[in-house]
N, C-alpha and C positions, 0 to 999 in steps of 0.2 A: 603239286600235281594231283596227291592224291583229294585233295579240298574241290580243284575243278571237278574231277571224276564224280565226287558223290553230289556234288551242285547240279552238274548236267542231266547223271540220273534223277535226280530229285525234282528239275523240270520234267525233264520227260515224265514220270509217272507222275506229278499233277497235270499233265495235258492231257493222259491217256486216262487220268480219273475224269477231268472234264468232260474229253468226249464220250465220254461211256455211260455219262451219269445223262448227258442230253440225248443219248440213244435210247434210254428207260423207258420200256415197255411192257406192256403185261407177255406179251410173245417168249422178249427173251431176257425179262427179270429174274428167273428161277436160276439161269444159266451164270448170269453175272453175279449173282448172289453167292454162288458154289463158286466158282474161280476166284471172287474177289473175296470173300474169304480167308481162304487157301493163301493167297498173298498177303494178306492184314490190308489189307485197301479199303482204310477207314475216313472219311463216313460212307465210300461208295456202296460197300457190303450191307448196310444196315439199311440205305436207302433201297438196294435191290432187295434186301430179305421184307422190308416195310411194306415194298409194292406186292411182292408176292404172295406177301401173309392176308393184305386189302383185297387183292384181287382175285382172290383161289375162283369164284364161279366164272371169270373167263376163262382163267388157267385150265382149267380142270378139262376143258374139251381142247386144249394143245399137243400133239404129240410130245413135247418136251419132257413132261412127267413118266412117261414110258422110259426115257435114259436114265434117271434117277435109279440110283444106286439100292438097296433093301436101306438103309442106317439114314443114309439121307433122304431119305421117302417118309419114312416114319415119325425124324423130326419134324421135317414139314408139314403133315398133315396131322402130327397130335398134338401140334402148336396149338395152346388157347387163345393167342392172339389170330387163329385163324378165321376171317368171315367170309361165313357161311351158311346160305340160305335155311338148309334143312339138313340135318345129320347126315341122313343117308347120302348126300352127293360126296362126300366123304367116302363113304364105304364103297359105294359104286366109281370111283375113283382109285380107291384102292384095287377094287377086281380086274377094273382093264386095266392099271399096270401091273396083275399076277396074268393075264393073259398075255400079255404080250413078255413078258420076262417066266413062264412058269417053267420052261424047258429047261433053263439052267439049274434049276434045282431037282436033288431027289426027293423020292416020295416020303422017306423018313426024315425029310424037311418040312414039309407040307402045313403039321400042325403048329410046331412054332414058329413057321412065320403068319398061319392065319392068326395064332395068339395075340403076335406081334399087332397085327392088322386091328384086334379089337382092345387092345390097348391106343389105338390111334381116336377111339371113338369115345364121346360124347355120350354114355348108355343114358344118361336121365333126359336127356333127350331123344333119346329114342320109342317111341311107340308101341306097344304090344305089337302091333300089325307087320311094323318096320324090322321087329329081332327074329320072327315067325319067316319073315321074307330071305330076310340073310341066314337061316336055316335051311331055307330052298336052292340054293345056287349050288349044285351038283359036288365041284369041288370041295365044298365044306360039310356040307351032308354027308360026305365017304369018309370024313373025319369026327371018327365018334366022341374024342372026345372035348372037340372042339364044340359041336353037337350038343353035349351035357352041358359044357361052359354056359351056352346060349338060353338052353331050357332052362339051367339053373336060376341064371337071371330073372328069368320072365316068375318063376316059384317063388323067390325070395321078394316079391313087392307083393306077395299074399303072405308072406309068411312060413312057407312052406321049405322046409331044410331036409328032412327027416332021409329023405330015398340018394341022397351024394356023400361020397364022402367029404372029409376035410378038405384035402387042396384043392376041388370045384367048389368048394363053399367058401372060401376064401378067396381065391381070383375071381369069384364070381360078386364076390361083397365088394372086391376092389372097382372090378368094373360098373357097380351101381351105384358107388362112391365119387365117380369120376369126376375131375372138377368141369365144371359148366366154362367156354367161350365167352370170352368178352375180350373187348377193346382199352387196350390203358388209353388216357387222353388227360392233359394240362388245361388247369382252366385258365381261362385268360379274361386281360379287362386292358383297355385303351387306358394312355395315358399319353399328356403333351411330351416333348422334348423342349428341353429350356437351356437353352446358350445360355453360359455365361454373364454376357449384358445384358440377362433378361428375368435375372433373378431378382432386380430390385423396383420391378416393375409393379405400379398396384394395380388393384380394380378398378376399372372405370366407372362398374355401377351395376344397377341389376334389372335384367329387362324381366318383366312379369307379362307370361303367354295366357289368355283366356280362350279357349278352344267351345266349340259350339254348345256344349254342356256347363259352362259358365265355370269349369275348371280351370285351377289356376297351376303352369308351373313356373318355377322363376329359374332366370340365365344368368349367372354372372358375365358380365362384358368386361372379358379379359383382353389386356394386350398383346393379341397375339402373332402378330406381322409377320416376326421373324420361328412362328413355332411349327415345327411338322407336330403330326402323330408317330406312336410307336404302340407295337403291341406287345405286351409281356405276358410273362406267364408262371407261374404258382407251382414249385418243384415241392413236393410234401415230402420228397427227400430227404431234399435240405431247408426247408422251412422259409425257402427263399425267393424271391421275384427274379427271373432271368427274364433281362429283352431276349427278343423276340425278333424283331424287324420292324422297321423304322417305314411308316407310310408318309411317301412324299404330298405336299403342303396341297396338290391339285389334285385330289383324289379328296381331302376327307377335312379340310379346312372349310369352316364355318359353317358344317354341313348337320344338319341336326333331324334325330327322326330315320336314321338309317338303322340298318343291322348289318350284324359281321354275326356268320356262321360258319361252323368248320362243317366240311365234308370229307370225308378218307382220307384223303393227302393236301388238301385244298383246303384253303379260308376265303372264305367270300363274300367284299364289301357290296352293299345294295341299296338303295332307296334313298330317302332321304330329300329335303327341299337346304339349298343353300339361302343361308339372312331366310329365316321365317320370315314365309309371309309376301314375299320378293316375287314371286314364280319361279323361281331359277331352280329346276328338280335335275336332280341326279338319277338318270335312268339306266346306265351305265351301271352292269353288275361285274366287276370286279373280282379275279382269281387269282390270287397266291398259290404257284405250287412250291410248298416246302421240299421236294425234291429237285427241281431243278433252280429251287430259289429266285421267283420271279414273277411279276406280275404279266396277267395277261388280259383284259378284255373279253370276257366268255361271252359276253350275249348284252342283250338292253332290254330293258322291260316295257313290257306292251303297255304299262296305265303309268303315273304318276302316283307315285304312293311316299308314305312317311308315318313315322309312329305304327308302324300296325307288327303285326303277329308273323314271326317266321319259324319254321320248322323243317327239320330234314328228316326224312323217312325212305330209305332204300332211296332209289337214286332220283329223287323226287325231293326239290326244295316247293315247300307251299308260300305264298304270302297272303295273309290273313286276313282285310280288315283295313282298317286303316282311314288316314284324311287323305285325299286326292284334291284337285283343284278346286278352287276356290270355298277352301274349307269344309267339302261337304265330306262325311264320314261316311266308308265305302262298307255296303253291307254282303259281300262277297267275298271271295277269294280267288287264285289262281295258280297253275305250279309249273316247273320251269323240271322238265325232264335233263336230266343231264348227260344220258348215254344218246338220245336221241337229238340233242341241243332243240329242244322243242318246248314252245309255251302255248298252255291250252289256252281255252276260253275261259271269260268270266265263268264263275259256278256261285250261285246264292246260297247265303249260310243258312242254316237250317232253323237258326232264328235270330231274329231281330234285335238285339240287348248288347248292353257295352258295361264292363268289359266285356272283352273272349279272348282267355287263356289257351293257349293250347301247350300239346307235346308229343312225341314218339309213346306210343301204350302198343307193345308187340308187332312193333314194325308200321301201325297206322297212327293217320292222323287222329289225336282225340281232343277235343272242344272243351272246355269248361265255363259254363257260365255261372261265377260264384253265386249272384243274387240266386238262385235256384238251386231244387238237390239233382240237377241231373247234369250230362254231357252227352255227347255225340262223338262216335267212330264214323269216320267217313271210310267208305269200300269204292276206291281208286279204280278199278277195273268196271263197277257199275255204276259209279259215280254218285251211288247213293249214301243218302249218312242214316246211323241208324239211333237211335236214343238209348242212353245206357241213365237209369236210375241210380242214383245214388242213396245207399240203404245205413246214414247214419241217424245219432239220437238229434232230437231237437238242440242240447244246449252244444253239442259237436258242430252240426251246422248252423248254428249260431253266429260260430266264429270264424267261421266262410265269409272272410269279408272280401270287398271288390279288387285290393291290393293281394289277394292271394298268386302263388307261381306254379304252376304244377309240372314236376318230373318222374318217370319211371324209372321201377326199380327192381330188378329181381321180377320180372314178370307182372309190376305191380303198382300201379298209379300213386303217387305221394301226392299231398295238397300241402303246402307252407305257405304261414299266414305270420301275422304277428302275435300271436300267440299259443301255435301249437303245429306241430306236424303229425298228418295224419296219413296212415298205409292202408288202402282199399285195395283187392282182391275181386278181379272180373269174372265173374261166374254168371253165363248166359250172356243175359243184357242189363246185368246188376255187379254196381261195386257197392262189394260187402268190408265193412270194416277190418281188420287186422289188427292194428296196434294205433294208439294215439297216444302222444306225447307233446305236455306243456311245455312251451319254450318263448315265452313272452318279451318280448321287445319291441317297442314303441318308435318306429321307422312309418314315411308314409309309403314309399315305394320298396319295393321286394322284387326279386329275380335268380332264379339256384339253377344250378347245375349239377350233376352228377358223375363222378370220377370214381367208375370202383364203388366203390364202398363210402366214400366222401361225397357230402351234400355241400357245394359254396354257392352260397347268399349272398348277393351284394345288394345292401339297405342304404337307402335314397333319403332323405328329408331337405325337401326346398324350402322351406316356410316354417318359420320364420328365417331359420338361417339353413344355409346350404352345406347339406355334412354329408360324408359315403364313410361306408364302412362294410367291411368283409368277413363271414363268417363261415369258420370251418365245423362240419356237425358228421360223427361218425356214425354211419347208420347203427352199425352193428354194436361198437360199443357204449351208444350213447352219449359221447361226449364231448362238448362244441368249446369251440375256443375261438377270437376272433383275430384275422389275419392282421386287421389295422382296424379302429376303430375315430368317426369322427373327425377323420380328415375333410379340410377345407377345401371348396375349389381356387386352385390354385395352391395346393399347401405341397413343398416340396417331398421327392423320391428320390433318393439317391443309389443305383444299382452300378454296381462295377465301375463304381471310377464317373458314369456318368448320373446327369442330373434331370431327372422328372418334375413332373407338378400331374397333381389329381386332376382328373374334367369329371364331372358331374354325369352327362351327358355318355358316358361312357356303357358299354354295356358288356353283362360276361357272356363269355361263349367256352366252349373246348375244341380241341380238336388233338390229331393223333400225329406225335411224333417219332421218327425213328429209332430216335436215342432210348425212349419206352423199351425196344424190343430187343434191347443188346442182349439180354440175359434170359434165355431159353426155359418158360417153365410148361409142363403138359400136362392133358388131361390125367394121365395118370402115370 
């Protein structure tokens, strides 16, 4: 009897996690997150606390954050997994819910919960203009020495200690110290799935692509009848590959020239020509949401594209560049609004040359065209791109070759090449050097991402023989070690019992899991 009891329960609260987890909305995420919680209703909780944490600039204008409790208000908004456009919506966030909750407190409450309030904040993000403002809002300006807190701040980035005592100069160095916002994310890289009866299968052979530049890349023609895709991903945990989810065989089978990009809770397959060379394109862009675990159909794209440049920036996926019909290489680009499900017009690149790198540099899109020392910010709003010079030595940009990959970092453009990684620093409409560092390895193709503080490299060589290899490079403490090195296409994986093979053809991306945010750390 008692066996049936906990069995029956046991459906029931998987049913009630089902329906709950397909009710998931920015609306009433914050809500479900608190109650499920409260009950361990694991992974629902983590998926409601992952939406909430992605999506705080819808949230923020919900009444729902008004119910929030003092303790659970504060975890939530001094999450550093929280994004967030500008600091201040944050702090203005905090005021309407001291407005609408300020009557339940007294007045000799006042200063340590605004205390509270500015340990919820980001200061080094914060502005001279922005702490001068939040010294204005009446409420806190009748609090003196909340007041000092604020001024002190703004004195101690000149220098200037001398007129506070100790404990304002000390919560005051705390809150200048605060850690900076960002997003954990797993890198990931496609790889086949291989039944059993499919391990002793050889190469059929190797088809070599010449593209209108009399570039060559070579295919292995594998047998792959019976192979889906899977996509895994890179725990630096545990030093280990976890799948991921398994992409059925008519979605991403023999499909070449595509990209997979993560966006907030979303991975999104796109582009692509099936059997190069065929006509047969994939226009169909493709969305996984890791929250409700499922693919969905989000939209189709207006041109026919493959091989080209993608990037996500705020809720804008760009696509770059690229071959379109009948081989011609497309000197434009296009981007695909995602709040608005909206795809602009063609926009002409701002110059004419192959490659073009691009990446995320402060939220916009940035250009790199290695042969050259410069790039280009395009400004979304006016549709204009603007030219950012690039201010290294001659034998630095040297080694700016065509195979270069470039990602941001800490506010700051990196270039990886096969022989060095370099950190430039945007000042005006100039990146100026930082730091350069040798790291030489003889790969023809290159592609990094950024996790944190971790740079992965997946290095390409078709020709003569076809090899991949993955490299892990710590910004901070300088030092790289390789995930796999020199795997073949086709050369087996073996993760949890099941069994992989390499593809060549594979590309990495990240994106942001919930399991990332089980463990609660804050700006300060």
């Amino acid at each position: 009897m008692g066996s049936y009891i906990f069995n029956k329960r046991r459906r029931y609260t998987l049913s009630l996690t089902a329906k709950l987890t397909e009710l998931l909305l920015p609306r009433n995420c914050l809500k479900i997150w608190m109650v499920a919680e409260q009950l361990d209703l694991k992974p629902l909780y983590l998926k409601a606390k992952s939406m909430s944490l992605i999506e705080f600039d819808v949230i923020k204008d919900f009444d729902c954050i008004a119910d929030l409790p003092l303790k659970p208000l504060c975890s939530y908004l001094g999450n550093v997994n929280l994004q967030c456009k500008q600091e201040m919506d944050v702090f203005r966030t905090l005021m309407k819910w001291w407005y609408d909750n300020s009557s339940k407190y007294s007045k000799t409450e006042h200063s340590d919960i605004f205390l509270r309030f500015f340990y919820c904040l980001d200061f080094k993000n914060l502005k001279q203009s922005d702490i001068q403002e939040i010294m204005t809002y009446p409420d806190i300006a009748s609090e003196e020495p909340i007041v000092k807190i604020a001024q002190c701040v703004l004195d101690l980035r000149h220098d200037f200690r001398n007129n506070y005592d100790e404990d304002i100069r000390n919560t005051a160095q705390l809150l200048n110290n605060a850690k900076s916002r960002s997003f954990k994310e797993y890198p990931c890289i496609l790889v086949n799935t291989c039944p059993e009866e499919q391990k002793c299968k050889k190469l059929k052979g190797t088809v070599v692509y010449e593209d209108k530049f009399m570039r060559k890349t070579a295919y292995n023609n594998i047998e792959t009848s019976d192979m889906a895709a899977a996509i895994i991903y890179y725990d630096n945990a545990t030093k280990n590959f976890v799948k991921l989810l398994e992409i059925d065989k008519a979605k991403c089978r023999n499909l070449e020239g595509f990209k997979i990009v993560g966006y907030k809770e979303f991975i999104f397959l796109l582009g692509g020509e099936y059997f190069l060379g065929k006509g047969n394109w994939n226009k169909n862009v493709w969305a996984y949401d890791i929250i409700r675990e499922s693919w969905e159909r989000k939209t189709v794209l207006p041109f026919e594209r493959r091989h080209f440049e993608c990037c996500v920036c705020g809720d804008y996926i760009y696509i770059i560049s690229g071959t379109g019909r009948y081989r011609v290489i497309s000197d434009n680009m296009f981007w695909y609004n995602y709040k608005e499900d909206k795809w602009s017009n063609e926009i002409a690149l701002p110059y004419l040359d192959r490659p073009v790198i691009c990446c995320n540099l402060n939220n916009e899109l940035f250009l790199f065209f290695p042969h050259y020392r410069y790039g280009y910010v395009f400004d979304q709003q006016k549709t204009l791109w603007y030219k950012v010079h690039i201010s290294v030595s001659d034998d630095c940009a040297a080694n700016f070759s065509p195979r270069s990959t470039v990602f941001s970092y800490k506010n700051r453009l990196c270039i990886r090449d096969n022989e060095c990684i370099a950190e430039l620093k945007l000042h005006q409409l100039n990146l100026e050097m930082v730091s350069y560092k040798r790291l030489p390895i003889q790969m023809g193709q290159l592609e990094s991402v950024i996790c944190e503080d971790v740079v992965y490299t997946l290095f390409k060589q078709t020709l003569p023989d076809s090899n991949i290899s993955m490299e892990r490079y710590c910004m901070k403490t300088q030092k790289r070690h390789f995930v796999f090195a020199n795997e073949v296409e086709g050369s087996l994986l073996q993760l949890q019992g099941e069994v992989y093979t390499y593809r060549m053809s594979t590309p990495i991306f990240t994106f942001q899991h919930y399991n990332l945010i089980e463990k609660d750390e804050f700006v300060n």
